[in-house]
Backbone bond lengths (Angstrom), bond angles and torsions (degrees), N, CA, C in turn:
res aa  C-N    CA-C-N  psi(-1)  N-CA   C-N-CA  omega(-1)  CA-C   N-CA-C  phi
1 X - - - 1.451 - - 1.518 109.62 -
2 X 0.937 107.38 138.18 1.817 120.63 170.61 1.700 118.41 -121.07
3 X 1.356 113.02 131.47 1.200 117.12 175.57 1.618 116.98 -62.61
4 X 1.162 119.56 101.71 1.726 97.54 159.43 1.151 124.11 -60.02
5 X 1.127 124.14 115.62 1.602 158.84 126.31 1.432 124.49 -34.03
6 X 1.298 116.57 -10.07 1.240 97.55 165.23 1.545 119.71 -132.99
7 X 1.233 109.64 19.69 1.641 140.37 -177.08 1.398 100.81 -100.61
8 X 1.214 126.52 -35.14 1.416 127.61 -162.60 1.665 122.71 87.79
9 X 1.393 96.44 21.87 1.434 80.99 -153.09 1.754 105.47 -84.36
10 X 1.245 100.08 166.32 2.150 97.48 -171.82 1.307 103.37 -91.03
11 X 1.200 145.91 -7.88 1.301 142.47 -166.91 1.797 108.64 -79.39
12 X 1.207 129.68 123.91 1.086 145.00 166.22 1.682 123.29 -49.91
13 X 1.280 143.43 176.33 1.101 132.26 135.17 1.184 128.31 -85.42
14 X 1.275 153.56 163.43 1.494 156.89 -157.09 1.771 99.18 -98.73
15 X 1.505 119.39 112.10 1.603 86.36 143.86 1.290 88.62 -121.80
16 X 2.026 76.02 175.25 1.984 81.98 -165.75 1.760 97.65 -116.15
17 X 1.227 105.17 -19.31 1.545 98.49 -172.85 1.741 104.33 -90.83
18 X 1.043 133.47 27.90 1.344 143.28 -165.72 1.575 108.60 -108.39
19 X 1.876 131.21 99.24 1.178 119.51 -160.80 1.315 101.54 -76.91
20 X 1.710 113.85 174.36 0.884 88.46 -163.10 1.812 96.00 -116.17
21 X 1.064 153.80 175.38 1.575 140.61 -132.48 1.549 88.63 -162.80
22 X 1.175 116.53 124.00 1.412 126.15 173.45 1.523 120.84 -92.17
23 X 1.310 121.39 125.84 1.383 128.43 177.91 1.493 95.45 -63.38
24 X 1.328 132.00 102.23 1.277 142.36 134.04 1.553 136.46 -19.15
25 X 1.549 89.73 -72.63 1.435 100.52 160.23 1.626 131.06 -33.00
26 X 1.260 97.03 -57.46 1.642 136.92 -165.76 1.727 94.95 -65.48
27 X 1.674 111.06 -55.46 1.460 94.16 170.90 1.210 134.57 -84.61
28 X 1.269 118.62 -28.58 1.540 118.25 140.80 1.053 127.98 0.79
29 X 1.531 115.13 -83.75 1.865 132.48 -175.61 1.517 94.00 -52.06
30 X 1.633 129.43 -56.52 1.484 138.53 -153.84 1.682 66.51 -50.74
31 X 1.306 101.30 -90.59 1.683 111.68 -135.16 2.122 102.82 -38.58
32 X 1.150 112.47 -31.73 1.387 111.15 -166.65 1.607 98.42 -65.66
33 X 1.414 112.47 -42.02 1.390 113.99 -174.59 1.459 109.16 -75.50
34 X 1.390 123.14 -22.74 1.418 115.40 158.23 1.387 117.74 -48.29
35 X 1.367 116.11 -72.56 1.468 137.63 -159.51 1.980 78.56 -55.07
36 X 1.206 134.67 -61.57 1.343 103.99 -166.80 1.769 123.18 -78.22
37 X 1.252 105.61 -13.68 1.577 88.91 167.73 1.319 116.36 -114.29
38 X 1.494 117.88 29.09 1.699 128.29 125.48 1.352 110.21 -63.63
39 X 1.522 132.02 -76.97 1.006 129.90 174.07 1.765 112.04 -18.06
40 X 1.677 100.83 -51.46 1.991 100.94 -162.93 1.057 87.21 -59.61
41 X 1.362 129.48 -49.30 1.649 130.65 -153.05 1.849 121.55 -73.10
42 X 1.216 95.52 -35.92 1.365 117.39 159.58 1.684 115.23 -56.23
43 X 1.321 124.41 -65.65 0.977 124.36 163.25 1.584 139.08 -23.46
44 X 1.899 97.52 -41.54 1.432 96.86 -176.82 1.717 117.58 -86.87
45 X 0.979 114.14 -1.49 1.027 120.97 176.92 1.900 118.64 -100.54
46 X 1.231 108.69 122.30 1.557 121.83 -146.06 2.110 92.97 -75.35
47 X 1.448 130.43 -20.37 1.138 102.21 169.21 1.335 120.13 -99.11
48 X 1.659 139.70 154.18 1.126 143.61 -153.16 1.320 108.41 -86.06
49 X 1.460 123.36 -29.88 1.337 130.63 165.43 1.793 124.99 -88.01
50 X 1.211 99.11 32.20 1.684 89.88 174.20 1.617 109.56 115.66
51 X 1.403 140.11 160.57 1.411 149.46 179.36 1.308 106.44 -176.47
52 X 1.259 100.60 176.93 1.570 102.68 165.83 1.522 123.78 -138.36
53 X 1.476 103.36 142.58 1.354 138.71 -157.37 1.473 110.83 -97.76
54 X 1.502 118.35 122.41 1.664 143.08 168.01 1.172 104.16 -68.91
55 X 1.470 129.65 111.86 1.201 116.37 151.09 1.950 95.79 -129.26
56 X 2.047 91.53 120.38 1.245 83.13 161.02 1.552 166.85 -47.77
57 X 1.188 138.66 139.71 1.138 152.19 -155.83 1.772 106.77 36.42
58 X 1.336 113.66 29.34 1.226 115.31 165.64 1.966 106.49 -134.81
59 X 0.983 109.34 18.16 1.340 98.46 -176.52 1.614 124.34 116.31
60 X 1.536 78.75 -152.03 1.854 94.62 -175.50 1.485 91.68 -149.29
61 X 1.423 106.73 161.67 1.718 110.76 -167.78 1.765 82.70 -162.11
62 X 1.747 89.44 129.76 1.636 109.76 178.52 1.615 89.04 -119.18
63 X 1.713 96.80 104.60 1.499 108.25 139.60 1.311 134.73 -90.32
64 X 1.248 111.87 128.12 1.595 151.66 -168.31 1.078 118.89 -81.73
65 X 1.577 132.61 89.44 2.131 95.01 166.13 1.413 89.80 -89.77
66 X 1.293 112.53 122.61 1.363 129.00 153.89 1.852 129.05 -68.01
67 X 1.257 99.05 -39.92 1.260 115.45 164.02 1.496 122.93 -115.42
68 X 1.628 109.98 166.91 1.694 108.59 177.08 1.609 91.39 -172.26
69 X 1.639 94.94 143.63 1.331 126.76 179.58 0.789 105.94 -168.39
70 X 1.956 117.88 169.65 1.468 125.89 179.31 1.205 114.19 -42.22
71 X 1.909 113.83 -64.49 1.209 99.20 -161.67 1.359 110.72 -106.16
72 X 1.062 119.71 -3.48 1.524 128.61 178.92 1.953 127.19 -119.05
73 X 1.477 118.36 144.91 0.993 107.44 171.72 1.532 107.37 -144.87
74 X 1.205 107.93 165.75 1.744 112.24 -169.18 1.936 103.39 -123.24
75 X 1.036 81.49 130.72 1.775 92.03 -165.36 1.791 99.81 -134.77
76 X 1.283 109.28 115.87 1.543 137.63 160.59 1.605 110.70 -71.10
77 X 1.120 98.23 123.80 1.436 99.98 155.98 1.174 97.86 -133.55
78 X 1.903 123.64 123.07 1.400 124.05 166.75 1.675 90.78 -122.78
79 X 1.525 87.95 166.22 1.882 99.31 159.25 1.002 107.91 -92.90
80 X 1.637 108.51 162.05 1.173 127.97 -145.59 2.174 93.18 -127.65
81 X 1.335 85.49 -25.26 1.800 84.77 177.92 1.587 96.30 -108.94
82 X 1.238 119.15 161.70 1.450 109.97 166.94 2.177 88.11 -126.46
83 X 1.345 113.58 174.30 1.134 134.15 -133.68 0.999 107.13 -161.58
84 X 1.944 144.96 107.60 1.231 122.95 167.28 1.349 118.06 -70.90
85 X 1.555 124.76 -12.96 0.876 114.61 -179.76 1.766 127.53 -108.07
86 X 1.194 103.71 22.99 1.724 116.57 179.70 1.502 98.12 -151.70
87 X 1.127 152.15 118.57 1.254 156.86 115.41 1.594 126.59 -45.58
88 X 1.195 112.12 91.00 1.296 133.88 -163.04 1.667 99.06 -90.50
89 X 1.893 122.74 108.94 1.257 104.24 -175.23 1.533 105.79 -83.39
90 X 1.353 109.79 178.88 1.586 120.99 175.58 1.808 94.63 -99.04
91 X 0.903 95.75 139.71 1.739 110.50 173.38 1.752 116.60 -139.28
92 X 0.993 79.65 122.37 2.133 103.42 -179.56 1.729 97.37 -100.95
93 X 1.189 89.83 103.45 1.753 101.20 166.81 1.190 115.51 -104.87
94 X 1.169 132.50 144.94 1.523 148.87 179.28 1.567 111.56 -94.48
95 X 1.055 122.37 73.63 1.557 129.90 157.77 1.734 119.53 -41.10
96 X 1.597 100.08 113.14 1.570 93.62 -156.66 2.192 82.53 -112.33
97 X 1.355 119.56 95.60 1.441 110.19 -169.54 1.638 110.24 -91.37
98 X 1.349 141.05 13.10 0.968 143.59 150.64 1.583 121.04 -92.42
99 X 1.339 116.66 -13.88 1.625 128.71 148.60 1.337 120.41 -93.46
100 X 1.825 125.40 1.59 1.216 119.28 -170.79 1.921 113.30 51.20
101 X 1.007 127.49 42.97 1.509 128.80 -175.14 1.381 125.27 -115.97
102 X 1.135 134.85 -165.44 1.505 120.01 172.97 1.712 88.62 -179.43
103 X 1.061 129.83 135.43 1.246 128.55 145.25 1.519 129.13 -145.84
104 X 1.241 138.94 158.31 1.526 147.16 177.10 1.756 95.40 -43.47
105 X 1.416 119.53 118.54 1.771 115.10 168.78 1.848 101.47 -92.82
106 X 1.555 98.33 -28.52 1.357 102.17 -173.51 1.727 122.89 -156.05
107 X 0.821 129.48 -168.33 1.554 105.27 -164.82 2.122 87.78 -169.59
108 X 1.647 115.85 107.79 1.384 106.91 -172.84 1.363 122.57 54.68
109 X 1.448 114.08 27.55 1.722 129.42 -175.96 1.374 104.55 52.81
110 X 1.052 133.04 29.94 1.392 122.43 163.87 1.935 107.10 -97.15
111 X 1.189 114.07 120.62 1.208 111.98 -164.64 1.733 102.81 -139.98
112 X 1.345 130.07 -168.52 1.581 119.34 -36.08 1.720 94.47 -71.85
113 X 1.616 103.25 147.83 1.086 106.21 -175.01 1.724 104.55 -99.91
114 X 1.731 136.20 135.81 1.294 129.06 -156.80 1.153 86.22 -125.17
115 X 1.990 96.28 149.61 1.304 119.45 172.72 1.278 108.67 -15.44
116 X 1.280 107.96 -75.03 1.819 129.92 -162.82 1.549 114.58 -128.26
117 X 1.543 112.38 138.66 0.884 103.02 174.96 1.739 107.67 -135.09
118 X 1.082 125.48 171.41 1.744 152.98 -165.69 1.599 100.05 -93.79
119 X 1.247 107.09 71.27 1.996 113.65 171.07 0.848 102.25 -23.95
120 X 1.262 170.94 -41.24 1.104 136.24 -107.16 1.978 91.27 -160.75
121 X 1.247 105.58 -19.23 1.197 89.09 168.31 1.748 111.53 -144.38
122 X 1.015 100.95 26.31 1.755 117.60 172.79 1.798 110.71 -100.72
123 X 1.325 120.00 53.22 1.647 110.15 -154.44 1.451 126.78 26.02
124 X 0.957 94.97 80.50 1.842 108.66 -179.54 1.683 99.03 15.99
125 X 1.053 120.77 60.84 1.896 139.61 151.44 1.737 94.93 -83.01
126 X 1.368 91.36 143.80 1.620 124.47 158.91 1.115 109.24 -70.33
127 X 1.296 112.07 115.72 1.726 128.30 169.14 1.511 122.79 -26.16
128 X 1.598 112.39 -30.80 1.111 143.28 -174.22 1.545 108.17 -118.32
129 X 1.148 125.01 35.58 1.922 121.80 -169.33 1.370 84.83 -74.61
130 X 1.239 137.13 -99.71 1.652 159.35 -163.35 2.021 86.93 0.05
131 X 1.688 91.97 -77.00 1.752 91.14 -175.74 1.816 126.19 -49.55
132 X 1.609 102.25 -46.37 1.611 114.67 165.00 1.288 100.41 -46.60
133 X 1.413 137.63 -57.52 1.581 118.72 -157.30 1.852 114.01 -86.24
134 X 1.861 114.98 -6.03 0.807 109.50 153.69 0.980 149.30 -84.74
135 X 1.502 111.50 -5.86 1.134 135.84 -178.04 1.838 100.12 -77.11
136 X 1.293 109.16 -45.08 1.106 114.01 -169.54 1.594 121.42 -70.31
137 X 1.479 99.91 -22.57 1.642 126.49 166.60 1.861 105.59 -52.00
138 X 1.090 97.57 -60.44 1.630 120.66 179.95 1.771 99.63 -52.22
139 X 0.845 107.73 -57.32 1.880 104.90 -167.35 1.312 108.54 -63.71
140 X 1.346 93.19 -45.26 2.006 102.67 -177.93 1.277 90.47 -65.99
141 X 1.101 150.72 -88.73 1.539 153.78 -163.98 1.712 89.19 -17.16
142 X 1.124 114.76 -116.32 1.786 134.03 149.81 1.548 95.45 22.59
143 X 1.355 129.03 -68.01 1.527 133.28 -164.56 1.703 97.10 -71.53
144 X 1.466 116.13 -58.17 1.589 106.95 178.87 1.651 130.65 -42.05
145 X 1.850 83.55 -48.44 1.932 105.18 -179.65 1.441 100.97 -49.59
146 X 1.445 117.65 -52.69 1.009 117.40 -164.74 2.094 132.02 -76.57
147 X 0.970 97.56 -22.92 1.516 112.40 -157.85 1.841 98.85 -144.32
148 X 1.608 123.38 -5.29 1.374 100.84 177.68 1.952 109.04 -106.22
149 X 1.190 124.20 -163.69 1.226 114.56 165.30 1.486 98.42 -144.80
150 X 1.457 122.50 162.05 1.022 127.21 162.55 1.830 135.57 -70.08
151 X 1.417 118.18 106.94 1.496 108.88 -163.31 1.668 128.56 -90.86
152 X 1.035 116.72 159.06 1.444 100.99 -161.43 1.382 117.19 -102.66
153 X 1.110 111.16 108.24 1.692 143.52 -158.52 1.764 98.22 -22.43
154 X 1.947 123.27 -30.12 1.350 115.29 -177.71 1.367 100.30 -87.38
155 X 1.298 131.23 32.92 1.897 120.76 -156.03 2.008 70.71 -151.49
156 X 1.179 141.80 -14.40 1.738 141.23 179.22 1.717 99.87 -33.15
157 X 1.399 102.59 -70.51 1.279 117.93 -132.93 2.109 88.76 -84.73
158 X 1.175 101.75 146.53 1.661 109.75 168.99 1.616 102.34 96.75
């Protein structure tokens, strides 16, 4: 395949034997900016182990620390409503607090999720999933901070 070049068109050509090399950097910053607006998000909610979180016309979301250690902690976020028409995944992030970090460990318990993976023979995963689902960690974070509130655990149920 060849790009036309003189059509304008945006589509690339394919290679296939070309690995593929992860911006480092790039996930770095994600994960640091995770670990702090987990932290914001964590914060608003008055118990130390987890509550659950309003975010309009998408639900409710019960964060979990499931785990705890010095330097690490493991934090759930599942929904709490399910929806035929939005599928809201559950995500287990690994809070790394002596690196200040945070990233996706798993995504709907399907785990371990790797840097990189082989399209074509990694269950049709994005070459780039690990970074895509952190990225996506980051927005949801960002979307809650912004637009959800914290709910009060006797107001959960109904």
């Amino acid at each position: 395949m060849t790009a036309n070049r003189g059509t304008g068109s945006c589509w690339l050509p394919v290679r296939k034997n070309r690995k593929f090399v992860p911006n480092l950097a790039a996930q770095q910053a994600e994960s640091a900016s995770n670990y702090l607006l987990l932290k914001r998000l964590l914060a608003l909610i008055e118990s130390p182990s987890g509550g659950i979180f309003g975010v309009p016309e998408q639900g409710r979301i019960v964060i979990t620390e499931t785990e705890r250690s010095a330097y690490t902690s493991f934090i759930t976020l599942a929904p709490l409503d399910r929806f035929d028409w939005l599928q809201v995944p559950q995500l287990d992030v690994r809070m790394y607090h002596d690196a200040k970090m945070a990233e996706v460990a798993s995504i709907n318990g399907f785990r371990p999720i790797k840097g990189s993976h082989r399209a074509a023979t990694d269950h049709g995963l994005h070459i780039d999933e690990k970074q895509q689902i952190n990225r996506h960690l980051g927005e949801w974070l960002r979307y809650c901070l912004s637009h959800g509130l914290a709910v009060d655990p006797t107001q959960a149920r109904g």
